[in-house]
Structures are given as structure tokens and as C-alpha cells.
C-alpha positions as a printed NumPy array, in Angstrom:
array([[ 11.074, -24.017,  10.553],
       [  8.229, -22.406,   8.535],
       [  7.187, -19.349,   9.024],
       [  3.697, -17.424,   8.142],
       [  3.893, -15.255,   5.686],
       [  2.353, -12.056,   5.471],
       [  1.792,  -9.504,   2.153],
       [  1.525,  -6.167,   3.257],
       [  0.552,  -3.78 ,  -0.321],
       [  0.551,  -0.482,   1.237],
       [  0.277,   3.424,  -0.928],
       [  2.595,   5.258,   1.635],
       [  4.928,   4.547,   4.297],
       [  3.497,   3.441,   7.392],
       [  3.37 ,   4.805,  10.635],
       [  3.971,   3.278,  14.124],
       [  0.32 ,   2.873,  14.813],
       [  0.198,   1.366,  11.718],
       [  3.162,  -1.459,  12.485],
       [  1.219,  -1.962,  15.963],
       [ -2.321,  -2.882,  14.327],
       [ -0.703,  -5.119,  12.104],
       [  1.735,  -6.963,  14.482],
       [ -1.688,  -6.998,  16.758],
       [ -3.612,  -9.055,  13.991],
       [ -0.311, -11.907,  14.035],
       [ -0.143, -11.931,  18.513],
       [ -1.31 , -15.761,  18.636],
       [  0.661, -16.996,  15.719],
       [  2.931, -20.287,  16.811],
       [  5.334, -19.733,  13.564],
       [  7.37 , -16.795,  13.268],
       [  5.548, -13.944,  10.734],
       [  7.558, -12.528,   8.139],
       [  5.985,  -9.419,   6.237],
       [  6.259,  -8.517,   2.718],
       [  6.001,  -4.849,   1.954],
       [  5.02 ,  -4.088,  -1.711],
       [  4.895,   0.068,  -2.493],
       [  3.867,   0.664,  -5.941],
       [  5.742,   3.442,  -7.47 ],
       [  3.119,   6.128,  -9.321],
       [  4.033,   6.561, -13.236],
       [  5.125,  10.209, -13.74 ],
       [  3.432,  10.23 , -16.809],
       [  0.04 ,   9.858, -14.932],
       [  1.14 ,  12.576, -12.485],
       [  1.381,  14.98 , -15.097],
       [ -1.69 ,  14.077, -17.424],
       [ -3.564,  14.191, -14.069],
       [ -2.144,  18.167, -13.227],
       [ -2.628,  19.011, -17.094],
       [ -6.181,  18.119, -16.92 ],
       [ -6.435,  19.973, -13.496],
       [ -4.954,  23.062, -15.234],
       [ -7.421,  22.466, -17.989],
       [-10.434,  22.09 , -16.193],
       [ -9.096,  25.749, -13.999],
       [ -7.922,  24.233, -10.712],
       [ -4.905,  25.087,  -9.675],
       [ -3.736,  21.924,  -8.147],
       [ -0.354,  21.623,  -9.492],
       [  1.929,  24.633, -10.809],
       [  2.816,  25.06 , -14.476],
       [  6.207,  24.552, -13.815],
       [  5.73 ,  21.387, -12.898],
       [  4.23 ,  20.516, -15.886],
       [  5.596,  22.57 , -18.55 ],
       [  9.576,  21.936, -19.271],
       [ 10.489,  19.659, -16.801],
       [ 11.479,  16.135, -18.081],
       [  9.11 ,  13.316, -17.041],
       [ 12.179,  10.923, -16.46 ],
       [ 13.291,  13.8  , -13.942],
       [  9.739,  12.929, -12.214],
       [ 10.072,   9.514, -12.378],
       [ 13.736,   9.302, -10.349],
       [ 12.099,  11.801,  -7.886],
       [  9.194,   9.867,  -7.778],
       [ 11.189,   6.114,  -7.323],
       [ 13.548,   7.485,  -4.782],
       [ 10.854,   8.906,  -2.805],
       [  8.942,   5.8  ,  -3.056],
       [ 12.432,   3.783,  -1.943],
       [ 12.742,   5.953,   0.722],
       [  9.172,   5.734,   2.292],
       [  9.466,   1.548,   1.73 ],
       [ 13.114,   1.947,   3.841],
       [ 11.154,   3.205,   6.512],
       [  8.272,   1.28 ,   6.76 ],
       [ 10.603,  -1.647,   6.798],
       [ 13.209,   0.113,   9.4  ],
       [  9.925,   0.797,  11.509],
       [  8.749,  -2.936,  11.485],
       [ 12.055,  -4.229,  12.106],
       [ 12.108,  -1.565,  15.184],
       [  9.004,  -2.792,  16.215],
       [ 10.222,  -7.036,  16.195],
       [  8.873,  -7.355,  13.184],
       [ 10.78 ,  -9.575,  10.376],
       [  9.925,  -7.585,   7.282],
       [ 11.26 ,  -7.197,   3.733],
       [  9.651,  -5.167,   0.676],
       [ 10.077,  -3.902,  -2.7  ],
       [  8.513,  -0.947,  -4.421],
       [  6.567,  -2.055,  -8.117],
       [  6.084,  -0.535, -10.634],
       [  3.357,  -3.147, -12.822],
       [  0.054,  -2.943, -11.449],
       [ -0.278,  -2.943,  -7.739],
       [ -3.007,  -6.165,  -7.622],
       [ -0.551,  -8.089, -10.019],
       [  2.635,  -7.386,  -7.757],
       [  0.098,  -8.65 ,  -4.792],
       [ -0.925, -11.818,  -6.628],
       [  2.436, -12.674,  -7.758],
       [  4.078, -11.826,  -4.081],
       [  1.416, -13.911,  -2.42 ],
       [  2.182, -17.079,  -4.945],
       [  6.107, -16.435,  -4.32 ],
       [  5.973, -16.539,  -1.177],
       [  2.721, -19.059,  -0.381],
       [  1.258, -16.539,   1.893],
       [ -0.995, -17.503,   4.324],
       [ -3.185, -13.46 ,   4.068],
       [ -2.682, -10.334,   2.259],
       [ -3.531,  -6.876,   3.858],
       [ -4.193,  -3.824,   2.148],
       [ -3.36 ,  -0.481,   3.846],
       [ -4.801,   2.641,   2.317],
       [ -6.015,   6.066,   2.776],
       [ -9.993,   5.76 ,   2.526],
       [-10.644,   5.951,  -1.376],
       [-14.777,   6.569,  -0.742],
       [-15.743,   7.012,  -5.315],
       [-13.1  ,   3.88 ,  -5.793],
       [-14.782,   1.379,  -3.282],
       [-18.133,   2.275,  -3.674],
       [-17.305,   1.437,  -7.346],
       [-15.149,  -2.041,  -6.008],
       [-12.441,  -0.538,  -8.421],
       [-10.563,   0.336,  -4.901],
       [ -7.214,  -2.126,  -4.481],
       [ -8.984,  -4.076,  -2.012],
       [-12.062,  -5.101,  -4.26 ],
       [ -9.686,  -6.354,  -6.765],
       [ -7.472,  -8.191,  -4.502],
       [-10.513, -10.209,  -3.648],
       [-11.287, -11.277,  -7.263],
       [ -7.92 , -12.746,  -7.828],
       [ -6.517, -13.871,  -4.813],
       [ -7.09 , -17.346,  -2.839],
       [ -5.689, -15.881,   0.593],
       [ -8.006, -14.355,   2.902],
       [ -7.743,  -9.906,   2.208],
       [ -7.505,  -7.92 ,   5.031],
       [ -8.01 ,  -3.99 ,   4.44 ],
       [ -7.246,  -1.931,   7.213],
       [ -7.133,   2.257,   6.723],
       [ -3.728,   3.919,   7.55 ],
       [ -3.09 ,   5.61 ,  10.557],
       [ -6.514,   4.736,  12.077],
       [ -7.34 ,   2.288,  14.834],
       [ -9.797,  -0.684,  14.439],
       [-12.201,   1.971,  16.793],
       [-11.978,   4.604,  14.316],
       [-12.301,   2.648,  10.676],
       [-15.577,   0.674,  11.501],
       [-17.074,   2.6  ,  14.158],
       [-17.469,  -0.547,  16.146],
       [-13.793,  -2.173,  16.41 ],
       [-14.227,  -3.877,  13.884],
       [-11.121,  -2.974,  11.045],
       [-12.459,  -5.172,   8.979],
       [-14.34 ,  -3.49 ,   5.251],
       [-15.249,  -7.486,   4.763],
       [-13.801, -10.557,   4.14 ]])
């Protein structure tokens, strides 16, 4: 039996709400759906050039200690296993919720994990859950923007933890397809 796949790329794990509006987008699907979670893992080497140039510039976004003497491969395993952990429970929340779902964190570039899941898998849609990134997609550098330059699968982008209502203003949930 085939089944219609489903690439979720998502920046955090997801919440309940979250699992419903996506399950509520696949409701009239005949085939079963099977999700594909894909959590990019952040380099720890662009965590700390980011707090080092927030030090520099005099906000006080990140403590010294975190920067100075602490070993970036220390950052990284904190960073991966809290990354795992978030993609366990998105997946542990879908399966909760009926959902068939699988995932993987990544660690190349988020839009080339997407395009390569989607051709592994011959999805049928990719959706892109994120917190609103206003500078990024008014720029179309946002994940979303870039999805739709590469891929051949229709991109959904829906805002975490916000219903259709709340992320268009008119029920929409849809920044454009």
C-alpha cells in the first residue's frame, strides 16, 4: 500500500497544537500519511561567534563564561543531545496523537536536508514550521523562501504554536504557495 508522505523541517520541538494543525491539513487523505521530522542541529561555533559579537557590540546576551574557556565540542554534545531530545518528542507527540512519524536531526544545511528528504522519500508536500523570522522573510532568505526555489513539492509554512486564526489574521495559515 502506498502511503503519502509528508516532510516536516521544523527549528524546535513541536507542541500539541502544533501536531493537531498538521494532522488537520492530511484529514481527507485516502493513503495512510507518514511524517518526516528533520531538526537541524545549530553549529556551536556559530553560537559562540554570535555571543562574542554580542559582547563586542555591549549587549549582554550571553555570559562570558560561556564563551571564554569552555570547549566548543562541549557545546556541540550539549547542543546535539538537546536537539535529539526535542526531535524524540516531537516524534513521541505525533505518534501520541495517531500520527506515523519518523525524524532525524541534520546537521548540513537545513534546505539541503529538506530537498534530499523530499527526493528520498518522493514526498507528495513539505511544511516548514518556524517561529516568525520578520528581517529573514522580508529578505526571502527565511527557510521557507528557499524551500520554494529548490523544491518541486508544493511548501507549506505554518508558524509554531499558532492557529491558522492567529498566523494570517483571516484563517488562512498559509504565507503563499
Amino acid at each position: 500500500m502506498s502511503s503519502y508522505d509528508v516532510v516536516l523541517l521544523i527549528e524546535q520541538a513541536l507542541s500539541v497544537q502544533d501536531i493537531e494543525q498538521v494532522r488537520g491539513l492530511h484529514e481527507s487523505i485516502e493513503d495512510p500519511v507518514r511524517y518526516h521530522v528533520i531538526l537541524p542541529v545549530e553549529d556551536a561555533a556559530v553560537r559562540i561567534e554570535s555571543a562574542m559579537g554580542s559582547l563586542a557590540t555591549g549587549e549582554m546576551l550571553a555570559s562570558p563564561s560561556m564563551v571564554m574557556g569552555t570547549d566548543v565540542q562541549d557545546i556541540q554534545n550539549e547542543i546535539l543531545a538537546t536537539s535529539r531530545g526535542e526531535l524524540k518528542a516531537t516524534i513521541q507527540r505525533m505518534q501520541d496523537a495517531g500520527a506515523t512519524a519518523v525524524g532525524d536531526t541534520v546537521s548540513i544545511d537545513p534546505i539541503d536536508a529538506l530537498r534530499a528528504k523530499v527526493a528520498e522519500v518522493s514526498a507528495a508536500e513539505a511544511i516548514i514550521l518556524t517561529r516568525p523570522h520578520v528581517v529573514s522573510e522580508f529578505f526571502h532568505l527565511d527557510w521557507t523562501s528557499r524551500a520554494r526555489r529548490k523544491l518541486g513539492v508544493p511548501v507549506l509554512h505554518l508558524l509554531e504554536q499558532e492557529n491558522f486564526d492567529e498566523q494570517s489574521g483571516e484563517g488562512e495559515g498559509i504565507t503563499g504557495l
